[in-house]
Structures are given as structure tokens and as C-alpha cells.
C-alpha positions, 0 to 999 in steps of 0.5 A: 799278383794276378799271374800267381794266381794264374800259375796255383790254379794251373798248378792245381789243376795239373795235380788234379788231372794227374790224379784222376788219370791214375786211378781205375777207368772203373771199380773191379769190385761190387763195392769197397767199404772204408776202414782205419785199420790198415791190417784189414784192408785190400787193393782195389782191385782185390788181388796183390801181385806175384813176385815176378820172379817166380812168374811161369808161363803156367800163370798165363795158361787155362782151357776151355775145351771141356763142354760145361755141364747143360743138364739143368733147368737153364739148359745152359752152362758158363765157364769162365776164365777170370782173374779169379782162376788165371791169376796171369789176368789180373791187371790186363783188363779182360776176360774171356768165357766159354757158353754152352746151350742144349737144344732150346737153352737160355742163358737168362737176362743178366748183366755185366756191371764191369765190363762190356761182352763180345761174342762169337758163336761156334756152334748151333743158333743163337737168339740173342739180344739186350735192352738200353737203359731207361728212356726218357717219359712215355719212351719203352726200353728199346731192344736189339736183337740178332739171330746168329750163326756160326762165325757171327759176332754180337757186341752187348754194351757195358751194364746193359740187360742181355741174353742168349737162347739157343733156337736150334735143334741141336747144342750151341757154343759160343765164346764171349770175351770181357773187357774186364778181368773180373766183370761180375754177373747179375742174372736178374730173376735170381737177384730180383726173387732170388735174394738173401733175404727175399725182398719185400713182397709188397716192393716186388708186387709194385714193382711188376704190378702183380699180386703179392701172391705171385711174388710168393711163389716166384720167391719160392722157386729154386733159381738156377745159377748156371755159372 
């Protein structure tokens, strides 16, 4: 009796393992509501999948050799290449984006929430830079910075606050691929007094442990998506 048992909870536990090894290491959408109707429903990963034989190499091809566009308030512009404009993407788990700065152009505070960023600099000077998670009581969030130059590569971690601002005197361009295909973006001063509808001002007041009066002000900007 006893090696029955043995043998179900083996058994299930296979089946279990088989499962969890199936599904996504992570989520390729913000969120994904449950419905009945299956009329209405997607794949996951929120793309279905060309008929392989009408694949061209055209599927699998993109550029980026044209500079993006700096003349805003930023002084920065990102061009990405994701699965939502090289369809050839989709499923392979990455992605890749091209940055440019004017002189003293930031690519402000923001996250990935599905993917980690690789970046190599081509040209200019690059301060960049990202913030750990929460640490424990009494601990202030630690940040790494670097100062890089041509030909230097910085790693910025799955989910972490990051930034890049160009210190030179001259534009800056660096390449940042993604380890995901469609790795979301989160500037965090457009999600924070950017919002739609704004979030309470009294939450933000405590928050940054300001006046309301300043939330209001800050709510009342135009933030700048230079994506």
C-alpha cells in the first residue's frame, strides 16, 4: 500500500514539474484578465503566429540608422525594435532599442517590468545608473552608477529603476538590447503625476512628503514620453 502511495505522489509530482516547466519564465503583458467567452480571448503572449509558409526574410529585418528625433523637452529619443514592429520577434525572448541624447539629454528614471537591458554606448558620454529594490529597515536604496564611453557596456537588472544622461558637450548614441520581446517601459514621473486620472493628491503629498500644493503643479506639467 504504502509503494502506491510512493508511486501517486511521484506521479503527481511529475505532472506538476512538467507543468510548471511549460509555461512562461515571465508574463509578456501588463496583465491578463480571465474570460468565459473564448471568442474574446488571446494567447498570452498576445500575438498569434504566421503561417510558416508565407515567412520572408523581410519578417526578421528593421533598422535603426535613422537618429530619433531630440528636440523635446527630455533631449532624448528611443526607437525600439520590438515584436510589435518585427513581427520575426515574437517568441524569441528579446529585443533590442536604439537611444539618442542631445547634449545634456536624459533618458529619465524608468523600468522594464519584463526584461533585463544590456547597453553599449557608440557615441558621446553616458552617466548612467540604477537603484536596487527596497532594503531592509533603516537601509536607503543603493545605487550604482557609471560614467561610460565609447565601446562601454552597462548591465541594468530586470525591473530596477534606471537612467542615462548624456554629460558631454556633444549628442550620444548607444544601443540597448532587451531580454524580452516586448519588455514594457514605466518612466516613473509620467506614471506617478502623469496618470489617467491623476492619483490622489493627498496619496502623493504623503508620499514625497510635500505640500498637496506642489502635487498640484506637478500633475499639471505635460510629461514628455520620449518613446
Amino acid at each position: 500500500m504504502a509503494l502506491k502511495y510512493f508511486i501517486l505522489i511521484i506521479a503527481i509530482l511529475a505532472v506538476v514539474t512538467s507543468i510548471c516547466h511549460a509555461s512562461d519564465p515571465s508574463p509578456l503583458q501588463d496583465f491578463c484578465v480571465a474570460v468565459n467567452d473564448s471568442m474574446n480571448a488571446v494567447f498570452v503572449n498576445g500575438k498569434f503566429c504566421k503561417n510558416p509558409m508565407d515567412v520572408t526574410a523581410d519578417d526578421f529585418f528593421g533598422t535603426l540608422n535613422m537618429a530619433g528625433n531630440t528636440s523635446n523637452q527630455l533631449g532624448s529619443a528611443v526607437t525600439a525594435v520590438s515584436v510589435n514592429n518585427l513581427a520575426g520577434l515574437n517568441t524569441l525572448g528579446i529585443s533590442l532599442a536604439r537611444i539618442d541624447f542631445a547634449p545634456y539629454g536624459l533618458n529619465p528614471p524608468h523600468t522594464h517590468p519584463r526584461g533585463t537591458e544590456v547597453l553599449a554606448l557608440f557615441e558621446g558620454t553616458l552617466y548612467v545608473g540604477f537603484v536596487l529594490s527596497n532594503p531592509g529597515p533603516n537601509m536607503k536604496n543603493k545605487l550604482f552608477t557609471k560614467i561610460l564611453h565609447p565601446g562601454d557596456v552597462f548591465v541594468f537588472p530586470v525591473g530596477l529603476i534606471h537612467f542615462q544622461f548624456n554629460v558631454g558637450k556633444t549628442n550620444a548614441v548607444a544601443f540597448a538590447g532587451l531580454s524580452s520581446q516586448n519588455p514594457g517601459v514605466i518612466t516613473i514621473a509620467n506614471a506617478v503625476f502623469g496618470s489617467d486620472p491623476p492619483i490622489n493628491d493627498d496619496v502623493l503629498a504623503k508620499a514625497f512628503q510635500i505640500e498637496k500644493k506642489v502635487v498640484d503643479y506637478l500633475q499639471s506639467q505635460f510629461w514628455w514620453d520620449n518613446n
